[in-house]
N, C-alpha and C positions, 0 to 999 in steps of 0.2 A: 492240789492236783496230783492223781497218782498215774504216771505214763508211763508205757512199756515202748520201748524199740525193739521193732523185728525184723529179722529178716523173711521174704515172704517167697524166697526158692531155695537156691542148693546150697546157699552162704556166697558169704562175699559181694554182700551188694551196694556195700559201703557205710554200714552202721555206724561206725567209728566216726564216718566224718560227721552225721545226720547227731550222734550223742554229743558231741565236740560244738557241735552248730547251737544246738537247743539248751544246751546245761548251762544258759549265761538267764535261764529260767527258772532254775532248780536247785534246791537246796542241797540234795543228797542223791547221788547216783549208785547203785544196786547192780556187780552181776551178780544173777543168779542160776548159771547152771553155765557147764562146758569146764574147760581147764583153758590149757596151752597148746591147743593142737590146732587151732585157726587163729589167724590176727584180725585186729582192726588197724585199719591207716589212718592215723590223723597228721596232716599239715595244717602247720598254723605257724604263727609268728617266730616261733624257737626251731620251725624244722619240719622234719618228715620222721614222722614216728610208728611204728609198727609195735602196736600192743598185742599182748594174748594170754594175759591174769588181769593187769592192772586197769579197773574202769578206764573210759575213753574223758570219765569227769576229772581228771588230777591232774587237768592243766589249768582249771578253771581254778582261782584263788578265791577261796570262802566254800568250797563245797567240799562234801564230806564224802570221802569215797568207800564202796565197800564191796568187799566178798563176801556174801553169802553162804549160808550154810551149804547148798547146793550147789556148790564148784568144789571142781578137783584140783586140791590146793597141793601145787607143786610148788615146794618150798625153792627150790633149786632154781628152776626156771624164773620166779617170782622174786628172785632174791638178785638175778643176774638181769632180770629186766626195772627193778628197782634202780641198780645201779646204774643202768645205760642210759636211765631218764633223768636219775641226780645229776647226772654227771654232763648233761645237758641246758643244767639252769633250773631244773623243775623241785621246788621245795615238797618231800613226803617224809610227813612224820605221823605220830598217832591220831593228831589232829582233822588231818584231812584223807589217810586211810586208815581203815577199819577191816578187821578179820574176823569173821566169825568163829565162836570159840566151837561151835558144831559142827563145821567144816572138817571133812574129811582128807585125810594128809593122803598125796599121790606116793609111795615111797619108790625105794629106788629099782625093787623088783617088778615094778610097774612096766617099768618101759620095755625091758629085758623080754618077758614075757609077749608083753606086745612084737617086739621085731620075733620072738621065734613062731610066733602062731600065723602071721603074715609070710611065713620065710615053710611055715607045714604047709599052710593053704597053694603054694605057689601060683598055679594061673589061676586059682577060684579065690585068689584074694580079695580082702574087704579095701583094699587100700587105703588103709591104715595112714595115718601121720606118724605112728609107731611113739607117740606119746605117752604110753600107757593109759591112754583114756578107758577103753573097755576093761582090761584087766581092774583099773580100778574101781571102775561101777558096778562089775560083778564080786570084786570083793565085799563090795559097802553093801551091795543086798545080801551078802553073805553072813555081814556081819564079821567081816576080819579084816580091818580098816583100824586106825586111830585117829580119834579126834586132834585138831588143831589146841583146843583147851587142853589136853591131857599134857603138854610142852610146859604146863603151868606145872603141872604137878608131876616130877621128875620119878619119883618110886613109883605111882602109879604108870605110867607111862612105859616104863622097861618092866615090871611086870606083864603088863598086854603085852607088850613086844617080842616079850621073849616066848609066847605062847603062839601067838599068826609067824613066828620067823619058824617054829617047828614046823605047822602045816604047809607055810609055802616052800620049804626046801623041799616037800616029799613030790609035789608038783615040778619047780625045776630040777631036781636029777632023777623023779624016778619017768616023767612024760617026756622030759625035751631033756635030757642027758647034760643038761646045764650045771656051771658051777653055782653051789650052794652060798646062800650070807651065811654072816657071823653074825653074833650080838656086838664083836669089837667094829665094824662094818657098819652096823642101825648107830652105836654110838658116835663111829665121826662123824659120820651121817647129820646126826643130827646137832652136833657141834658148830659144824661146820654151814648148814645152813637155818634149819630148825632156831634154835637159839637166837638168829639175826630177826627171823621177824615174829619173838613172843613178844617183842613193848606194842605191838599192832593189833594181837590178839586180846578179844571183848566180848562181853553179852553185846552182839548188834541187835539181835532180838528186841531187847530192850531200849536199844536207842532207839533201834524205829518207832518200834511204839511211844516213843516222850517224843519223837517228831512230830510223827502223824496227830498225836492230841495236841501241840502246838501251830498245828497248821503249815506245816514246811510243807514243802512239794517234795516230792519222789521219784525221780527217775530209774525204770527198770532197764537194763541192758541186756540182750540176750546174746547166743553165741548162733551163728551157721542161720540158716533159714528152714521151713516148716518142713523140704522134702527131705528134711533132714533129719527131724526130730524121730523117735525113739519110737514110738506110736505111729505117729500119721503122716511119716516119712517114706523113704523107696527102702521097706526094710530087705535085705539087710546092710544095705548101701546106706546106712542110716549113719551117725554119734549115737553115744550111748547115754544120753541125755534126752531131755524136752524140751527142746529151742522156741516150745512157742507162749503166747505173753500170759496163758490159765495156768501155767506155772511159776509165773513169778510170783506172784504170794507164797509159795510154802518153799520155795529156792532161794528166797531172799530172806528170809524168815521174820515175816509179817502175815501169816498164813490168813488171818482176817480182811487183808487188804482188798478191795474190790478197785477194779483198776478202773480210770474212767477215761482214759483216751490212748488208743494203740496204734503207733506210727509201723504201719510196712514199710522196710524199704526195698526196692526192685528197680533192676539196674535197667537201664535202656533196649540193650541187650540179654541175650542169657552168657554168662558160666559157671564153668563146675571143675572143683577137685577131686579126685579122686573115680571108684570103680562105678560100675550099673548104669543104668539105663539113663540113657538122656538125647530126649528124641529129638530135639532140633538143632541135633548137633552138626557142624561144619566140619570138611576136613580139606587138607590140602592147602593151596594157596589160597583160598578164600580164607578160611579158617587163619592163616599166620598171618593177614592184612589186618582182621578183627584185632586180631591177639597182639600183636607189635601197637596197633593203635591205643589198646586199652591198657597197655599193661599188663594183661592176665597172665603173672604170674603167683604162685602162693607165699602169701607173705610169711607164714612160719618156713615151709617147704620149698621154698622156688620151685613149684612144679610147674610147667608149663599148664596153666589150667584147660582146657576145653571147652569152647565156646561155639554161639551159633544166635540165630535172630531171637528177639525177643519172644517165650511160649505162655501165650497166651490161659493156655488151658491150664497150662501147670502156676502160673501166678493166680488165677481163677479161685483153684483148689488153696493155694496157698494163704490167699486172701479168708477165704474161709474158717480156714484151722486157726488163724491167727484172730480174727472177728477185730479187723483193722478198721478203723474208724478214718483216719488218713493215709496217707500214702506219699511217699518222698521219691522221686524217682531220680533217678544216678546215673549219671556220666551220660547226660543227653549229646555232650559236648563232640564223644569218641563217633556218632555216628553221621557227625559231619561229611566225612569221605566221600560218602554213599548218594550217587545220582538216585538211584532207589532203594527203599526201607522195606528189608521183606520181615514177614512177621508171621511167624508158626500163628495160624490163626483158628484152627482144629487139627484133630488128629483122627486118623483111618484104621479102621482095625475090625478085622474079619471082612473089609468088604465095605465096611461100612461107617459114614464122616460122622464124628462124635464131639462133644463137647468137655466131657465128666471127663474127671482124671482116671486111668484105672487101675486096677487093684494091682498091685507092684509086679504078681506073678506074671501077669499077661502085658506089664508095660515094656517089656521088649521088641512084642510083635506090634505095635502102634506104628504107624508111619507121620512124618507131617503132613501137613495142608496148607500149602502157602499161599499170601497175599501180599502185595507190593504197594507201598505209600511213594509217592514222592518225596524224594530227597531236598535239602536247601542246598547244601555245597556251600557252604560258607561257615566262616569261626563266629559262635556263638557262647566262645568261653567269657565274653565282657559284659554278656546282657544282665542286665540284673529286673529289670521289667518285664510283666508279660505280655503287654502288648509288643514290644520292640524285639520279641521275637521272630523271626521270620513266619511266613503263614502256613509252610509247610510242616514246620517243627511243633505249630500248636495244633495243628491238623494230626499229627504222630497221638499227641499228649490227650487230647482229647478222644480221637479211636481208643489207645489204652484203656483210657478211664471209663467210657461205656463199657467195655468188654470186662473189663475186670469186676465191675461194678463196687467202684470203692472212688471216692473222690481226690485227686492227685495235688496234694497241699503244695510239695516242694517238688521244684525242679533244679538238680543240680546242674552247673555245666563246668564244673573244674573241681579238683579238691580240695582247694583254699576253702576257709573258713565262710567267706563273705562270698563266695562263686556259687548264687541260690538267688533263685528268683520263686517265689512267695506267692502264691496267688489265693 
C-alpha cells in the first residue's frame, strides 16, 4: 500500500499525530517536501514531541525513516532536533533514518537572507518562519545549491562551494548591505553539523524501489496543507514547495510511484500561520476562547496562530487539490465549549453567495456565510466509539463529510495516540 498524508487547508491540522497513529501499518515513512519551518506534534507514550525534519515514523521501532530528495535539508536544525529526540529515549541510527543523497542542503545564508527580505518587505510581508525556506528553493531552481551526497565527496564539495559562496556574497553585500561568508565559515559549517549526519546519507531512490518490489508499504508525509502549496495555494501566502500528495512520488524519490490511498487531514475548526487572506477568521475574545482551547500556537514559531470556524469552502477546494480518498478530522474534542457550531458554510463576493474557492487575487474581498449546528457541551476526549458519540457531534461529522464530499475515516478527540475513534 502506497499512502500519502495531507494536509487539506493552511497546515497544522495535526498530521504528525494521524503519521504517528497509522505507521504501526507501514513499513517506511517518506517526507517529501518542506524543511523546518512548520512542526508536527506527536504525543505518545515517551512524551510530547514537536517535529519539523525528522518523519513523524521514528518512534515507530522497525520502520525505516526518510528524507527525501525534495526537502530542505537543514543540517543544523536536523542535527539539533536529532538530538532532542535521542536524548528522550528514541533510538536514530542509519537503520531507521535515511537521507537522500539528492536532497538539497539549506546552508547557513539561507536563513540570513530570509529575515532581511521579510525585514525589506515590512507591512507587505509574506510572513515568513524566516527559516530560509524560499531563499533555498529559489536557489535549487537556480541551480546554486549543494547536494546532501556531495558531503561524501569532500574535494568535490568545496569546489562547488567555493563557486555559489562567490555568487551569494554579491547578493548579501551588494542588495541588503549584509555581511559576507567565508569559505573558513562553509568549512566549520560543515564540521560542525554536515559531518554528523553523512553515516545517514544514501541512494533512498534505490531503497525504495527494492521496497516497493518487495511489497513494503509506504508511507508519504507531507509538510503545511493544500492553501499552502506552491501552485494551488493563496499565492503569495504560499511555502515554497508542493504540500500536496501528486508530488510525493518525485519528492520522495520514487517518481514511478502511483499513490493509492490519500489521507486529508482537517481540523474541526480552522487555523493559520502566518500573512494573507483567510476568510473565516475570528478576532477578539471569540477568537482567544478558540485559541486558548486549542492550543493554536506555532509549534516551530509560537506564533499565536489565527483561528475561526471551520471553512467549508476552502477544505472543499482543498479536498480537491489533494484528490483525498479519506479524511481524519482533528481536535473534534476542542469544540466542546461551544453551545453552538458555526461553520463558514459559503462565501459572498461581489454580491453574490458562492461555493468555488477564488482565485487568491480577489480572495480578500470574499466575505463568510455562516451556519450554526448544535453544540453537545460535554468531554468527548474518552470516546473511542462512534456510536457513543453524542448525536450532536456526529450530526457536525457527517454535515462535514456531505459538504466536503470526501468520506471522514478518523475522528480525533485528543492527541494521544489511541484518542481516535474509527469509523
Amino acid at each position: 500500500m502506497l499512502t500519502a498524508i495531507v494536509g487539506i487547508n493552511w497546515g497544522d491540522e495535526g498530521k504528525g499525530r494521524m503519521v504517528d497513529l497509522l505507521t504501526s501499518e507501514y513499513d517506511v515513512v517518506v517526507r517529501y517536501q518542506g524543511g523546518g519551518n512548520a512542526g508536527h506534534t506527536v504525543v505518545n507514550e515517551l512524551g510530547k514531541f514537536a517535529l519539523h525534519l525528522l518523519p513523524s515514523g521514528i518512534f515507530r521501532k522497525g520502520v525505516v525513516n526518510i528524507l527525501g530528495n525534495g526537502v530542505a535539508l537543514d543540517c543544523e536544525s536536523l542535527w539539533t532536533e536529532m538530538q532532542d529526540v535521542t536524548g528522550k529515549g528514541v533510538a536514530i541510527t542509519p537503520e531507521n533514518l535515511k537521507i537522500s543523497d539528492r536532497a538539497s542542503l539549506l546552508l547557513p545564508w539561507h536563513r540570513d537572507l530570509d529575515g532581511l527580505e521579510e525585514a525589506r518587505l515590512a507591512d507587505k510581508k509574506y510572513g515568513s518562519t524566516k527559516q530560509g525556506i524560499a531563499p533555498f528553493y529559489s536557489d535549487k531552481y537556480q541551480k546554486k545549491t549543494v547536494m546532501a551526497g556531495e558531503l561524501l565527496y569532500p574535494d568535490k564539495l568545496w569546489e562547488h562551494l567555493e563557486g555559489i559562496l562567490e555568487w551569494k556574497n554579491l547578493t548579501l553585500e551588494k542588495v541588503y548591505g549584509a555581511k559576507p561568508y567565508t569559505m573558513e565559515d562553509l568549512r566549520a559549517w560543515v564540521a560542525d553539523y554536515g559531518e554528523k549526519i553523512k553515516p545517514f546519507i544514501c541512494d533512498t531512490g534505490a531503497f525504495l524501489r527494492e521496497a516497493q518490489a518487495a511489497g513494503k508499504s509506504i508511507l508519504f508525509e507531507a509538510q503545511l496543507g493544500s492553501l499552502r502549496d506552491l501552485d494551488y495555494g493563496i499565492y503569495p501566502y504560499t511555502t515554497s514547495s508542493n504540500a500536496i500528495a501528486a508530488y510525493a512520488p518525485v519528492g520522495s524519490g520514487l517518481p514511478c510511484a502511483r499513490i493509492e490511498k490519500v489521507v486529508g487531514v482537517v481540523k474541526a475548526y480552522s487555523s493559520c500561520v502566518g500573512e494573507g487572506p483567510f476568510t473565516c477568521e475570528w478576532f477578539g475574545e471569540e477568537a482567544e476562547k478558540l485559541r486558548e482551547a486549542g492550543g493554536e500556537y506555532g509549534a516551530k514559531t509560537g506564533r499565536p496562530r489565527r483561528v475561526g470556524p471551520i471553512d467549508i469552502v476552502a477544505t472543499r477546494y482543498g479536498v480537491q487539490c489533494q484528490g483525498a480518498t479519506d479524511i481524519a478530522l482533528t481536535k473534534m474534542d476542542i469544540l466542546s465549549y461551544m453551545d453552538k457550531i458555526p461553520v463558514c458554510a459559503h462565501y459572498e463576493l461581489n454580491g453574490q453567495q458562492i461555493d468555488y474557492f477564488p482565485f487568491p487575487a480577489v480572495l480578500p474581498d470574499a466575505k463568510p456565510v455562516m451556519e450554526y449546528m448544535e453544540g453537545w457541551q460535554c468531554d468527548i476526549s474518552g470516546v473511542r466509539r462512534w456510536e457513543d458519540l453524542p448525536e450532536a457531534a456526529r450530526k457536525y461529522v457527517e454535515y462535514v463529510e456531505r459538504q466536503i464530499g470526501c468520506h471522514i475515516t478518523y475522528v480525533s478527540v485528543g492527541p494521544e495516540r489511541d484518542s481516535i475513534i474509527i469509523r
